[in-house]
C-alpha positions as CSV (number, residue, x, y, z in Angstrom):
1,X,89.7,145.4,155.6
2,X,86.4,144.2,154.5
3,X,86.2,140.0,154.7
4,X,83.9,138.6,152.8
5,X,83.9,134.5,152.2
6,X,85.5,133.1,150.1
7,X,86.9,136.7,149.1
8,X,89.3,139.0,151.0
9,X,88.3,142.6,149.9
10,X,89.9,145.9,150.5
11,X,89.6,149.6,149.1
12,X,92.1,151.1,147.4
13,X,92.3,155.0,146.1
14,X,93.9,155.7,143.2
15,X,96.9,157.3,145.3
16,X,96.8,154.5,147.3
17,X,96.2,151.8,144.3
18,X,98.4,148.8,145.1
19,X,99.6,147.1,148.2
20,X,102.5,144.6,148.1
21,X,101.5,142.8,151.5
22,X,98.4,141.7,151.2
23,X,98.5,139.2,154.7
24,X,97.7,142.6,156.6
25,X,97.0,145.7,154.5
26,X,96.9,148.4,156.7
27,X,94.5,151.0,157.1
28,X,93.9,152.5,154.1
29,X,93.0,156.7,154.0
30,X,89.9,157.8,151.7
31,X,90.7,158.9,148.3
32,X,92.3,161.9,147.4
33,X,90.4,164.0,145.4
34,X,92.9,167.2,144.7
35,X,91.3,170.9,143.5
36,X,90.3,170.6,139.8
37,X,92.7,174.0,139.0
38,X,95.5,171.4,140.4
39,X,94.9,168.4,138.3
40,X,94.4,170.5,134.8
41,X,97.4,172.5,135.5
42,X,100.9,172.1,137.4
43,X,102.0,175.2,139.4
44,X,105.0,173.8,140.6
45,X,108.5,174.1,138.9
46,X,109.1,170.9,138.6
47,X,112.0,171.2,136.5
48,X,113.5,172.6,139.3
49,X,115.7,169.9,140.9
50,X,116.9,168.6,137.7
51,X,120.4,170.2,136.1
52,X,119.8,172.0,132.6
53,X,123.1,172.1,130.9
54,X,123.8,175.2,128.4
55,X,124.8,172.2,125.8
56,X,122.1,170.9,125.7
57,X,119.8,173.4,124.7
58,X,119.3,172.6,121.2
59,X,118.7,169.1,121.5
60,X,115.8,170.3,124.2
61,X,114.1,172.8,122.3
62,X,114.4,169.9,119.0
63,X,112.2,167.6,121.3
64,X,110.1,170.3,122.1
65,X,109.0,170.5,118.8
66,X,108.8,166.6,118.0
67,X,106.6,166.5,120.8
68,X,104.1,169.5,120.4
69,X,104.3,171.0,117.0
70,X,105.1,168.4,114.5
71,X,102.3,165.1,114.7
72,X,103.4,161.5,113.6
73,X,102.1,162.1,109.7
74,X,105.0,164.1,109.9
75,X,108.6,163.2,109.8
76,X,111.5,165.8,110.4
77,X,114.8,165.1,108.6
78,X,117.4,166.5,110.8
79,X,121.4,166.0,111.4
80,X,121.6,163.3,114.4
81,X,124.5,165.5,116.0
82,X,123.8,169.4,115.3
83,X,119.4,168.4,115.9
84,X,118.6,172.1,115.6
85,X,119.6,171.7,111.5
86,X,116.8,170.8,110.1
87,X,116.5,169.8,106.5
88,X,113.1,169.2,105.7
89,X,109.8,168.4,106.8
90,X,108.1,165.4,105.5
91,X,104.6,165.1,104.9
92,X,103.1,161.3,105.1
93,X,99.8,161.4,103.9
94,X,99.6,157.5,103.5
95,X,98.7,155.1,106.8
96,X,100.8,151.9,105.2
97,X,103.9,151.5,107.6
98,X,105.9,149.9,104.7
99,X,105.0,153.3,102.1
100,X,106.2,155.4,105.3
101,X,109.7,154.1,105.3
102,X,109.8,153.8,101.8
103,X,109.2,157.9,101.5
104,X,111.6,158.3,104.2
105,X,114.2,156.1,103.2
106,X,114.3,157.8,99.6
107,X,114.2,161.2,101.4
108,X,117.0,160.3,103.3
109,X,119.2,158.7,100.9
110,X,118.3,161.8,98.7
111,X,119.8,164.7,101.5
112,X,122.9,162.0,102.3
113,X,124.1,161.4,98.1
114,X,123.9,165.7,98.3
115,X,125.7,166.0,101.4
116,X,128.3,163.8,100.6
117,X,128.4,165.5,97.0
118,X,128.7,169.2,98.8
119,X,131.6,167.7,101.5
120,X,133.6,168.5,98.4
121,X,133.6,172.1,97.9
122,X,132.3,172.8,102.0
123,X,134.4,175.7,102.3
124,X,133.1,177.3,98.7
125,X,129.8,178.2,98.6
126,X,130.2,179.6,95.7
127,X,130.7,176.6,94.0
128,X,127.2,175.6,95.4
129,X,123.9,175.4,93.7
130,X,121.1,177.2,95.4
131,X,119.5,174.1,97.0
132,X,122.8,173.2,98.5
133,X,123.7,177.5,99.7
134,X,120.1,176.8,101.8
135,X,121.5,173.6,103.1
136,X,125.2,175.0,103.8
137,X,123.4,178.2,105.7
138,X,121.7,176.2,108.3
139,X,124.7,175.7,109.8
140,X,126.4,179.4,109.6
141,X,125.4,180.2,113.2
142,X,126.5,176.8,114.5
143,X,130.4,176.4,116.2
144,X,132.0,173.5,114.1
145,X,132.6,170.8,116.7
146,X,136.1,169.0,115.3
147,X,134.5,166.0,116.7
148,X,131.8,165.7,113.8
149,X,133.2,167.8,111.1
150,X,130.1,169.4,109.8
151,X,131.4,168.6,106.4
152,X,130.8,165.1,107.3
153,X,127.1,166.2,107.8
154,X,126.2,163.5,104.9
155,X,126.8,160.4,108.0
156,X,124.3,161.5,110.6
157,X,121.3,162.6,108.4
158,X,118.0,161.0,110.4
159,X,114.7,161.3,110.4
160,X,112.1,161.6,113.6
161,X,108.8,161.1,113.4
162,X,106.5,163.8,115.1
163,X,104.7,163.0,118.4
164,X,102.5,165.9,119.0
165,X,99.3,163.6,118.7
166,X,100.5,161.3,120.8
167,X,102.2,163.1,123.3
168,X,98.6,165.0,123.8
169,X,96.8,161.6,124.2
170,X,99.9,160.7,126.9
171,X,98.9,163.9,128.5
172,X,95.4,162.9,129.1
173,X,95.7,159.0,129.7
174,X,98.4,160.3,132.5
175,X,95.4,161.5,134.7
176,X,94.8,158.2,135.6
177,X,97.9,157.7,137.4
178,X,99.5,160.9,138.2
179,X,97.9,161.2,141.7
180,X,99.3,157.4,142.4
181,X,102.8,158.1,141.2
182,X,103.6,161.6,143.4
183,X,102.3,159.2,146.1
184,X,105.0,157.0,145.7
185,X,108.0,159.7,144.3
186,X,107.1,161.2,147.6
187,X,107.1,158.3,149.7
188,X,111.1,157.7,148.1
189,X,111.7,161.4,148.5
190,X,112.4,161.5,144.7
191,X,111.7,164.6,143.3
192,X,107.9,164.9,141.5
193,X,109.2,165.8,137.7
194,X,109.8,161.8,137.3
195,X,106.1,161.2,137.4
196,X,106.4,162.3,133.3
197,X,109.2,159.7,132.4
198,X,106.9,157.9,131.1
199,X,105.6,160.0,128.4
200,X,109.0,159.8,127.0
201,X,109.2,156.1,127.4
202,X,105.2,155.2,126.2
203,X,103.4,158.1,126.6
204,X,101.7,156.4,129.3
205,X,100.6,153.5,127.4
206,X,100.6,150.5,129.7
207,X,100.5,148.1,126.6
208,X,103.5,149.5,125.4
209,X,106.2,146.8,124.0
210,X,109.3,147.6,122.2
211,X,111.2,146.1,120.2
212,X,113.7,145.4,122.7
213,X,111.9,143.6,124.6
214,X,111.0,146.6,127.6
215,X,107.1,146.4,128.3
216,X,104.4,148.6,129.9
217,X,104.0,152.3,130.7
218,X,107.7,152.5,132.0
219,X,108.9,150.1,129.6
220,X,110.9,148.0,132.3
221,X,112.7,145.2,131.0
222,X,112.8,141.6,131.9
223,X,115.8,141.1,134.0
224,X,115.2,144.6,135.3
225,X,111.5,143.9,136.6
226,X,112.9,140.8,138.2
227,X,115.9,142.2,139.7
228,X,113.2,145.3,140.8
229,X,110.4,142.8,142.7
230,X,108.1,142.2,140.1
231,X,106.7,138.9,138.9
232,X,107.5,138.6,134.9
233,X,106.0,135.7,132.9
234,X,103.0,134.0,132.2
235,X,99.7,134.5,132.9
236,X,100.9,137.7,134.9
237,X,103.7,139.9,133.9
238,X,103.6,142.9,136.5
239,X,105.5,145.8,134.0
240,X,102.2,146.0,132.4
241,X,100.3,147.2,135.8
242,X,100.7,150.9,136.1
243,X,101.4,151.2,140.1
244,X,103.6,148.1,140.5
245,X,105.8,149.3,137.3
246,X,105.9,152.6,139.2
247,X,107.3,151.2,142.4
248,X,109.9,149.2,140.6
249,X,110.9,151.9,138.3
250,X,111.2,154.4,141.7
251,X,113.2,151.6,143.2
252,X,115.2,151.7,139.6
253,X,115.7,155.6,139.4
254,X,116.3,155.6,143.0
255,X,119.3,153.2,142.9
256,X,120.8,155.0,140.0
257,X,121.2,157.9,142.0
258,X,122.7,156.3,145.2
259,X,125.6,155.3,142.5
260,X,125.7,158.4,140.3
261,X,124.9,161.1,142.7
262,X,123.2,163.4,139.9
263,X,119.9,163.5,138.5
264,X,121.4,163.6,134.3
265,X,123.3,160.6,134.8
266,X,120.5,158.4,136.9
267,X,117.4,159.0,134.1
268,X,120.0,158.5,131.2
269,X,121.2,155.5,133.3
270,X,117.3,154.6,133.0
271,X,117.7,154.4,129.1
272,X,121.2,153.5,128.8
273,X,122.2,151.4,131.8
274,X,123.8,152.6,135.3
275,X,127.2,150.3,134.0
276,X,127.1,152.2,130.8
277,X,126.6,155.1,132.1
278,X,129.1,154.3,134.7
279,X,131.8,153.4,132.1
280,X,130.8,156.9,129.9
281,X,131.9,158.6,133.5
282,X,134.9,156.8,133.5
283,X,135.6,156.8,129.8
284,X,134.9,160.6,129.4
285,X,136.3,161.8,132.9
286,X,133.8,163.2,133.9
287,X,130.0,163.2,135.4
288,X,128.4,166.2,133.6
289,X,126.3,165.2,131.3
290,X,127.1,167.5,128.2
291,X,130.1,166.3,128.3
292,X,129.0,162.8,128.3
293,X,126.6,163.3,125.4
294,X,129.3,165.3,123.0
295,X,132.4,162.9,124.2
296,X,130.8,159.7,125.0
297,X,131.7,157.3,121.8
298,X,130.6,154.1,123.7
299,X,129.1,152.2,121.0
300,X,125.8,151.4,122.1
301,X,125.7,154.8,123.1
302,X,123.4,155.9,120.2
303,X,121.0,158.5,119.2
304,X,118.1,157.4,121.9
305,X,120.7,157.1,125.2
306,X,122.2,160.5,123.9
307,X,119.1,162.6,124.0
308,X,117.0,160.6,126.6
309,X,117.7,163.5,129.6
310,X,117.0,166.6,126.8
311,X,113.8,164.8,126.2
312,X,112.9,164.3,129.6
313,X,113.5,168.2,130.1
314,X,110.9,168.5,127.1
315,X,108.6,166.3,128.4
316,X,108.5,167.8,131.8
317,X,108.2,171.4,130.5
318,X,105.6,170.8,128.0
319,X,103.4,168.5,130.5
320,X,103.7,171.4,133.4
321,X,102.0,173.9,131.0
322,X,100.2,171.5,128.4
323,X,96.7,174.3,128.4
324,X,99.2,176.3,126.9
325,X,100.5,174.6,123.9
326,X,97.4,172.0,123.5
327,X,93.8,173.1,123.0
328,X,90.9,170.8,124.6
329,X,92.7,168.3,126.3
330,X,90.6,167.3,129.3
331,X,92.9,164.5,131.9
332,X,91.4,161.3,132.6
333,X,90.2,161.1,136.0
334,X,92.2,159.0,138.4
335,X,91.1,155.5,138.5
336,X,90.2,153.9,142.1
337,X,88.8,150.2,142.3
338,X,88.3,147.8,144.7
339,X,90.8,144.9,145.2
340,X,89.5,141.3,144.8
341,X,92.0,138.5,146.1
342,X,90.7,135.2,143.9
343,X,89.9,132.0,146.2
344,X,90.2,129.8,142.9
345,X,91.3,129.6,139.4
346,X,88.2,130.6,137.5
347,X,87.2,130.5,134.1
348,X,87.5,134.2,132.9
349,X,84.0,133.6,130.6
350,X,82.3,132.4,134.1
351,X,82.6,136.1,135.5
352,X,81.4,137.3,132.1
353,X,78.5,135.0,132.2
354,X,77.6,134.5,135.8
355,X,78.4,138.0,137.5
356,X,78.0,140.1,134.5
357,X,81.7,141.4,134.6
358,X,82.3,141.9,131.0
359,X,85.8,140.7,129.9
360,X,87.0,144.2,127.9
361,X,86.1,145.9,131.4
362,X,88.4,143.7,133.3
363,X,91.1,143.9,130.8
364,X,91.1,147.9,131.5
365,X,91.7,147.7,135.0
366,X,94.2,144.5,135.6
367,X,96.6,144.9,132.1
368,X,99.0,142.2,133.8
369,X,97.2,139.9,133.1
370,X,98.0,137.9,129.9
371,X,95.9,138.7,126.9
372,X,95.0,134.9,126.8
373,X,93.8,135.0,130.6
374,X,91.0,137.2,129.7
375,X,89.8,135.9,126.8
376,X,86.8,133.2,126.0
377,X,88.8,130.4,126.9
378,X,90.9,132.1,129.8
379,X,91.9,131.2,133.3
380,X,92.4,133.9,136.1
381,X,94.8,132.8,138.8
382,X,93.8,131.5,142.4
383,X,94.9,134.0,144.8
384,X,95.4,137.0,142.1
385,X,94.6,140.4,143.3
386,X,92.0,141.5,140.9
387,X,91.1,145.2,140.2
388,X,87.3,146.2,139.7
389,X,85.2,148.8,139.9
390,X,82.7,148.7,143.2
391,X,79.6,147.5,141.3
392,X,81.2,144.8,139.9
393,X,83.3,143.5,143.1
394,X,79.8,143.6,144.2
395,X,78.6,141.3,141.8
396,X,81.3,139.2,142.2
397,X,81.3,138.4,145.5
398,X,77.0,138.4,145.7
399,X,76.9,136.1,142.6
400,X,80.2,134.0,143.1
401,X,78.4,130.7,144.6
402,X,76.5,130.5,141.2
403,X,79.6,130.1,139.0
404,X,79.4,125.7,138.6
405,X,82.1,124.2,140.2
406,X,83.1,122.7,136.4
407,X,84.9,126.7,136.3
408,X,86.4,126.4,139.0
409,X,89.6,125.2,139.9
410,X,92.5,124.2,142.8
411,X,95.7,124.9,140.6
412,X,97.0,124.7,137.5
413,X,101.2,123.8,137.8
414,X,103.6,123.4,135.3
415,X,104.6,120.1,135.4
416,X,107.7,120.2,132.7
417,X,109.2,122.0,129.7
418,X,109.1,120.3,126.4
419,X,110.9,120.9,123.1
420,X,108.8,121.1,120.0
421,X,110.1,118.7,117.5
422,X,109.8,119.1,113.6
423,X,106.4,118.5,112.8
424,X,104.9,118.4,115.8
425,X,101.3,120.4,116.1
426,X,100.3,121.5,119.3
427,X,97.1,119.7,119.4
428,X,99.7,116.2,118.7
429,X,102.0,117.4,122.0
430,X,98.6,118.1,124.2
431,X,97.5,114.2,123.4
432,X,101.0,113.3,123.7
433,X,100.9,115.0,127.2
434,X,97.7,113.8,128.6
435,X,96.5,117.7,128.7
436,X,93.4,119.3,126.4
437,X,94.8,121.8,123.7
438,X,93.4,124.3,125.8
439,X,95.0,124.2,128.4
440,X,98.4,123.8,126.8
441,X,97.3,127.6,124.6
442,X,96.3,128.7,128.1
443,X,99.6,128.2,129.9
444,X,102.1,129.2,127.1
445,X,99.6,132.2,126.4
446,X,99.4,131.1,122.9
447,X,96.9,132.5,120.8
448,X,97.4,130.8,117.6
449,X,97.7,127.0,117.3
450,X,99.5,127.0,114.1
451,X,102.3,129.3,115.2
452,X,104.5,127.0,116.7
453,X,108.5,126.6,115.6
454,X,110.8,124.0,115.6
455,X,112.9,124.0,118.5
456,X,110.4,126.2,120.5
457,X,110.3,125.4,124.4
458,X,106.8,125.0,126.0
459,X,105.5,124.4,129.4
460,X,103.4,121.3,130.3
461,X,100.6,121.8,133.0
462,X,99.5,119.1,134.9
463,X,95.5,119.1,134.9
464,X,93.5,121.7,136.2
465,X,92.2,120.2,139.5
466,X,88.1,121.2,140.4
467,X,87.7,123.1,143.5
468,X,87.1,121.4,146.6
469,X,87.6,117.8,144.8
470,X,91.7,117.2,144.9
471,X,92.8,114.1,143.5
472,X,95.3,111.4,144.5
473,X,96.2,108.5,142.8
474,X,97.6,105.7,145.0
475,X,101.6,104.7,145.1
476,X,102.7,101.3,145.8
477,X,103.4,100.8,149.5
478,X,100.6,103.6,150.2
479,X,97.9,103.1,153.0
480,X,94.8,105.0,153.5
481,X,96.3,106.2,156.6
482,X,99.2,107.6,155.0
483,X,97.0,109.5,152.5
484,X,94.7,111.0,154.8
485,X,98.1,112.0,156.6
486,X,99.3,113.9,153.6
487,X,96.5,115.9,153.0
488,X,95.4,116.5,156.8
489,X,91.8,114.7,156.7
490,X,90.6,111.9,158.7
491,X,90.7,108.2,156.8
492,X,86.9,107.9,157.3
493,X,86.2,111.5,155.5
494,X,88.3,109.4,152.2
495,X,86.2,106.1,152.6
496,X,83.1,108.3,152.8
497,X,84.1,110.4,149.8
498,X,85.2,107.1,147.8
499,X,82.6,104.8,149.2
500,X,85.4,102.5,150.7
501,X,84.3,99.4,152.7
502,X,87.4,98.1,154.0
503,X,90.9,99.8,154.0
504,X,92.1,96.4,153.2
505,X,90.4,97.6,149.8
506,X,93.0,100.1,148.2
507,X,95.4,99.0,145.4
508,X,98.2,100.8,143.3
509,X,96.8,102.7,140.8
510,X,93.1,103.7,142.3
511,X,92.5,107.2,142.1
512,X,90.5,108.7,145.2
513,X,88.7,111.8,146.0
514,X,90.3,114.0,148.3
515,X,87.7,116.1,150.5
516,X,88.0,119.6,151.8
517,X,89.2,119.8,155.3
């Protein structure tokens, strides 16, 4: 480790990219730099370890599809039980979202009103109009299942957007990390396959946020990151940074299979719950996982939790031989940095303007990191760990001591929640509170002003405090003695600092300057 004042610096590799003590980081090994024949193309089965059930067969070859042959201008309108039936293929020449599900509503609605029509005469074809023979036929070669009555075919039409576009653009951002995750599947002795969960999950997209709520490249949610050693909330929320989302979800996956004992159940149990899938075992009577997915009836056991492992089977398959079904994708390069632990808070412009780090740079490598952090009017955290590339830690630590002191700052501490009353702006409450309205936008992360609710609960900082000038403001009953005390500085270092004659001289109220030990 590398000690530079104020900083503490140390290398990282990209296999090697995060490390969770940072006291005492031990020796770390030079980067890893694996053939280039290795990182364009796997020669490993890594399917190997994991069970593929005969049942499941058609829902895996389905996803194969969504994810290489059909692209997301493309929507396949399928039966949500029998996925290999596929109705139609729906062409989406429009990008306006709300026109989308417009087309694919009517389309939908339109297959359903016929389906429903045809569960009449099912068993007559001949009664059936061409159109509805073509339907009828895709399901000649398919066992009826008593469970969904294929006459009932009309209740489970859906439609699934391709992802062939996307999944290819997964496949090259996962360069970036791939190296880094078999580093820590290997550590857990988990088999290698997992490092492509997350191309079902967000095609490696470390922005990713859905609608319930999961976030980053594994899209780990709240509770779970908490429960999983991560740090969730403002300004940093750690399931947006790629290599400590992929210790927690290792650490997730890892605990599923202590309790389930097979590889199916654990990465549905990533989707679906281990207690859900814990009661399906128990509900269904049994831990194989085609049984699960054709008996299971739990009732927020849907479409996604259903066909999560089959797509994770896709996923792996199509990643290990991607040259083969994509043309000119070329894998990002895996990133490595140097690790920058911050003496102060500092205004996020001040690196910008001062060490010529620009902003959209630093976004790139540190993604937990609020949005509002590294902005114009940001504030990155004393004591944060942040990632840059070697010129710029450079800059930073050769150009620090010209940053003013005015950007720099001790802490900045919630000092209470509030309630936002009707009517209230957020420029009233910051006056109100005795705090500027930036630095109220800067702790909530708030972006807007004007978007602020009734009833809506909002942390209260105390001030920002400049670095190396601590405040105190006296108590009643307080001596210069006992001040000096609390802060671990000698009572003439205060007098000096506050040009105090006579200790005889303090009175309640009187706010002193506190100076570095």
């Amino acid at each position: 480790m590398i000690s530079l004042k104020p900083f503490i610096i140390f290398l990282l590799s990209a296999v090697l990219a995060f490390t969770p003590e940072l006291a005492a980081p031990p020796p770390q090994p030079p980067p890893i730099q694996p053939p280039e024949s290795e990182r364009v193309e796997e020669s490993r089965d890594l399917l190997a370890p994991f069970t593929i059930p005969e049942a499941l067969n058609p829902q895996i070859e389905f996803w194969k599809k969504v994810f290489s042959e059909y692209e997301t201008d493309q929507v396949i309108i399928h039966d949500n039980r029998y996925v290999n039936v596929i109705y139609d293929i729906v062409s989406l020449k429009s990008n306006y979202e709300s026109r989308y599900r417009k087309k694919v509503s009517g389309i939908v609605g339109d297959y359903r009103s016929r389906l429903e029509k045809m569960a009449e005469y099912w068993d007559t074809p001949e009664q059936m109009t061409l159109e509805e023979k073509r339907i009828r036929r895709l399901f000649e070669t398919i066992p009826d299942n008593p469970l969904y009555p294929q006459k009932d075919a009309f209740m489970r039409v859906r439609g699934q957007v391709g992802q062939a576009n996307r999944f290819a653009e997964g496949i090259a951002r996962s360069g970036r990390y791939l190296l880094m995750m078999e580093k820590i599947l290997d550590d857990h002795g988990l088999p290698e396959g997992l490092k492509y969960l997350p191309m079902v999950e967000s095609a490696f997209n470390s922005s990713a946020v859905s609608y319930a709520g999961a976030s980053g490249m594994w899209q780990i949610m709240r509770g779970s990151g908490r429960d999983f050693g991560l740090t969730v909330g403002y300004p940093v929320d750690e399931r947006n940074d790629p290599f400590r989302a992929t210790q927690a979800a290792v650490k997730i996956l890892e605990h599923n299979y202590s309790r389930l004992k097979a590889w199916p159940l654990a990465i549905t149990a990533y989707n679906h719950g281990l207690y859900g899938v814990l009661n399906a075992v128990n509900d269904v009577g049994s831990s194989h996982i085609g049984d699960i997915v054709e008996r299971y009836q739990g009732r927020n056991f849907g479409f996604a939790s259903r066909n999560f492992y089959a797509e994770f089977l896709a996923a792996v398959s199509i990643c290990s031989k991607y040259s083969e079904i994509f043309e000119f994708i070329e894998q990002e390069s895996p990133l490595s940095f140097v690790s920058v632990m911050m003496p102060d808070y500092v205004a996020s412009k001040a690196l910008e303007n001062y060490c010529d780090i620009p902003l959209d740079e630093l976004r790139d490598l540190n993604p937990a990191l609020h949005s509002s952090v590294l902005s114009s009017k940001g504030v990155i955290p004393g004591n944060y760990i942040l990632r840059l590339s070697p010129e710029q830690a450079y800059r930073l630590v050769s150009k620090y001591e010209s940053i003013p002191a005015r950007y720099k700052y001790d802490k900045s501490q919630v000092k209470r929640n509030y309630r936002v009353r009707r009517g209230e702006t957020l420029s009233h409450i910051a006056a109100k509170s005795g705090v500027s309205l930036r630095e109220l936008m800067i702790c909530n992360g708030i972006g807007n002003p004007r978007r602020l609710r009734a009833g809506q609960t909002i942390k209260i900082p105390s001030a920002y405090a400049r670095a190396g000038r601590k405040q105190h403001k006296v108590r009643r009953g307080q001596t210069l003695s006992s001040i000096a005390q609390r802060y671990g500085v000698s009572i003439q270092d205060i007098k000096s600092a506050n040009k105090i004659k006579s200790a005889d001289k303090l009175r309640t109220g009187q706010v002193l300057r506190i100076p570095e030990r």
